[in-house]
C-alpha positions in Angstrom: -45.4 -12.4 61.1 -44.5 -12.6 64.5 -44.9 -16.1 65.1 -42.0 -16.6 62.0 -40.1 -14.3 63.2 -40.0 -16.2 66.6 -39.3 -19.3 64.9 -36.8 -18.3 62.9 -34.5 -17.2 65.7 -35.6 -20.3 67.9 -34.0 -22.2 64.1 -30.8 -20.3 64.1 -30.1 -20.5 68.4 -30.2 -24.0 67.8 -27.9 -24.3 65.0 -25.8 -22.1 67.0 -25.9 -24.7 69.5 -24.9 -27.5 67.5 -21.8 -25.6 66.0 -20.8 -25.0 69.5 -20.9 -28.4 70.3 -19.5 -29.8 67.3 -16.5 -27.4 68.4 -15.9 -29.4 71.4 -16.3 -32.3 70.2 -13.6 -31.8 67.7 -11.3 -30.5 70.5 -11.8 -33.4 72.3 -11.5 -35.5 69.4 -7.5 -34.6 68.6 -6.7 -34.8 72.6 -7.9 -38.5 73.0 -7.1 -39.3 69.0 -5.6 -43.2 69.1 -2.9 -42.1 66.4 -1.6 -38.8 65.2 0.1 -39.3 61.9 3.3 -37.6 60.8 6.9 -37.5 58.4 10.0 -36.7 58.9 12.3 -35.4 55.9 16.0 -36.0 55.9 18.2 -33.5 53.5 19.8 -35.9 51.3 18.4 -39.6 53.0 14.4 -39.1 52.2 11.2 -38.9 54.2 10.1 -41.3 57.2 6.4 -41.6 57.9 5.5 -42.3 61.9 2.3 -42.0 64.0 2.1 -41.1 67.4 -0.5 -41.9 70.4 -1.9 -39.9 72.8 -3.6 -42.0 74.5 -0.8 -44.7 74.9 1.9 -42.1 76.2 -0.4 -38.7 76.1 2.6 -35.7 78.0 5.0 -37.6 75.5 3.3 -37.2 72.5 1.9 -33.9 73.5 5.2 -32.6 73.9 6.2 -33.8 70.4 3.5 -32.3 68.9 3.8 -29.4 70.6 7.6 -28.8 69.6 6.6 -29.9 65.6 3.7 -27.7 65.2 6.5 -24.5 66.4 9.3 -25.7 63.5 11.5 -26.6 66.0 12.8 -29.4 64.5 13.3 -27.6 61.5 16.6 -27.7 60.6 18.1 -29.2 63.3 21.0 -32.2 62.9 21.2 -35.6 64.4 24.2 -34.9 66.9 24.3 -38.7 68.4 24.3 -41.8 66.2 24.8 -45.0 67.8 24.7 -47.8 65.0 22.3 -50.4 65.5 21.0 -48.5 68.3 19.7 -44.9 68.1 19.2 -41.9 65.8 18.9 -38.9 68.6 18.9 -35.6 67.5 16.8 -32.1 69.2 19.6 -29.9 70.9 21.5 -28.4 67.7 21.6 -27.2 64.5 23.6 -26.8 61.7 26.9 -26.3 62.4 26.2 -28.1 65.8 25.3 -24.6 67.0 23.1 -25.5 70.1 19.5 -24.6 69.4 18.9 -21.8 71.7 14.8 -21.2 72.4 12.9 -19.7 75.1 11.4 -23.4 75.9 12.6 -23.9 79.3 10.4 -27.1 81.0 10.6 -31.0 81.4 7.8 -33.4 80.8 6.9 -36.4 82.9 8.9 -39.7 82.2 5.9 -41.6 80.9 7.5 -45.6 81.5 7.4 -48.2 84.5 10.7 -46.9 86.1 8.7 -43.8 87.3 5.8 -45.3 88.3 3.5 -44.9 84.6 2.0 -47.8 82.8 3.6 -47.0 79.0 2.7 -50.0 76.2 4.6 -48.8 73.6 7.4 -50.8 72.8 11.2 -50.1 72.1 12.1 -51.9 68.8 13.2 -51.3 65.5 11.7 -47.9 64.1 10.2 -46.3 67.5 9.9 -43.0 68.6 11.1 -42.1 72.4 12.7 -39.0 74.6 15.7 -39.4 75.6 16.9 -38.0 79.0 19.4 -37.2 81.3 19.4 -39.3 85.0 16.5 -37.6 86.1 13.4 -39.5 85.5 11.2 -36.4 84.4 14.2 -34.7 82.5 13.3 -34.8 78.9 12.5 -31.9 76.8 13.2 -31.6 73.6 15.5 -34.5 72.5 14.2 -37.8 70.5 15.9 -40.8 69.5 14.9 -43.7 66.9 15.4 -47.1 67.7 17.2 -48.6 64.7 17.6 -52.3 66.1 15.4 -54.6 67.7 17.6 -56.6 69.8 19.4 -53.5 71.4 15.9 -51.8 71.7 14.3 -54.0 74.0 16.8 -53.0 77.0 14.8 -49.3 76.8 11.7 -50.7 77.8 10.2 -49.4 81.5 13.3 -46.5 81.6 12.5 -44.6 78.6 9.0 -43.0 77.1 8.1 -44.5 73.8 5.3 -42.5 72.0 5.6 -43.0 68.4 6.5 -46.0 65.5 8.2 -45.3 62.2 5.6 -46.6 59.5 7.4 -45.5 56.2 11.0 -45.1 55.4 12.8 -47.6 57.2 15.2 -47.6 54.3 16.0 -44.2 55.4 16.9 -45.2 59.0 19.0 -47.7 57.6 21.0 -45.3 55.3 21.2 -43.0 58.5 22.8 -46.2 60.7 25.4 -46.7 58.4 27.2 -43.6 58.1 30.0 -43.6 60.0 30.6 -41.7 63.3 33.4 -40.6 65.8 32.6 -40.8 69.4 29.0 -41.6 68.2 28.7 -38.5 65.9 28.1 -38.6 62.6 31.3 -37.5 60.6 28.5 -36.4 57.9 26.1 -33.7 59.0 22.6 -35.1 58.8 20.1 -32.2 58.6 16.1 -32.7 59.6 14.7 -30.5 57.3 11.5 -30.7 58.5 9.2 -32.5 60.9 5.3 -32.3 60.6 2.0 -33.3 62.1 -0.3 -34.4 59.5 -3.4 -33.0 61.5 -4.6 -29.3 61.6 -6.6 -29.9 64.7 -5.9 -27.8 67.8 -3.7 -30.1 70.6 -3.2 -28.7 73.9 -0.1 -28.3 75.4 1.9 -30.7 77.6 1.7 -30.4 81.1 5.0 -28.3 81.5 7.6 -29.0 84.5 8.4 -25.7 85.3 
């Protein structure tokens, strides 16, 4: 009776084990995925479909993730619409009430300009920060690229991370409204932005 009993617990310590392990492999496993997939949802326009990659542009896409998984994006309004060049949007809300938040950091400039090897190219339905002069400035505001030709002049000064895969229609209906001073005279809401995975990510690497 002993000897079971022994063997028993010897059974269950190493299932324990393995549980623990699988853990961290799973952890692992959504820091280093290759793509992260994802949608966007326009009030009134429709949904776009992206994915993201950590392992191409990691602080970039961490940060996105990070600011999806919190609703931030929720609600907010595309506040800068160049035509046949960007859809920006990540500092206000309806209204163009600026989104006020307790988020107070930059991220890294992932792109050749400062000194990081970035892949990801600027065309025609990619995602990438935008920033003010300094290099490691951006925090919360994105931009779509809505042109190829006009794209291309963003690569090595701006940090791609992401590529529309779904809904370029929508983009297109977005870069014809029209606009004053490169605003949209229509408010265009984000209604919602979300990560298609549940797995844990960690955060970026905050610039305090």
């Amino acid at each position: 009776m002993k000897k079971i009993l022994i063997a028993v617990l010897c059974i269950a310590m190493m299932l324990s084990f393995t549980a623990c392990d699988g853990a961290k492999d799973g952890d692992n496993a959504s820091a280093n995925a290759e793509i992260v997939t994802g949608s966007i949802v326009f009030k009134d326009f429709g949904t776009v479909k992206f994915e993201v990659y950590p392992k191409r542009a990691q602080q970039s896409t961490l940060n996105f993730i990070y600011l999806a998984k919190k609703g931030f994006y929720d609600g907010i309004v595309v506040h800068r619409l160049v035509n046949d060049f960007v859809i920006q949007a990540g500092a206000y809300e309806t209204g163009y009430v600026e989104r006020t938040t307790d988020f107070d950091y930059t991220i890294v400039g992932e792109f050749a300009a400062n000194g990081i090897e970035n892949d990801v190219k600027h065309v025609k339905g990619t995602l990438s920060w935008a920033r003010p002069t300094s290099f490691n400035g951006a925090s919360t505001q994105i931009f779509i690229c809505t042109n190829d030709a006009t794209a291309a002049q963003l690569d090595g000064n701006y940090a791609a991370f992401g590529m529309v895969t779904d809904g370029f229609d929508v983009l297109d209906k977005i870069n014809a409204m029209q606009t004053e001073n490169d605003v949209p005279l229509q408010e265009i809401v984000i209604e919602s932005v979300t990560i298609d995975s549940d797995a844990e990510f960690p955060e970026p690497d905050f610039i305090r």
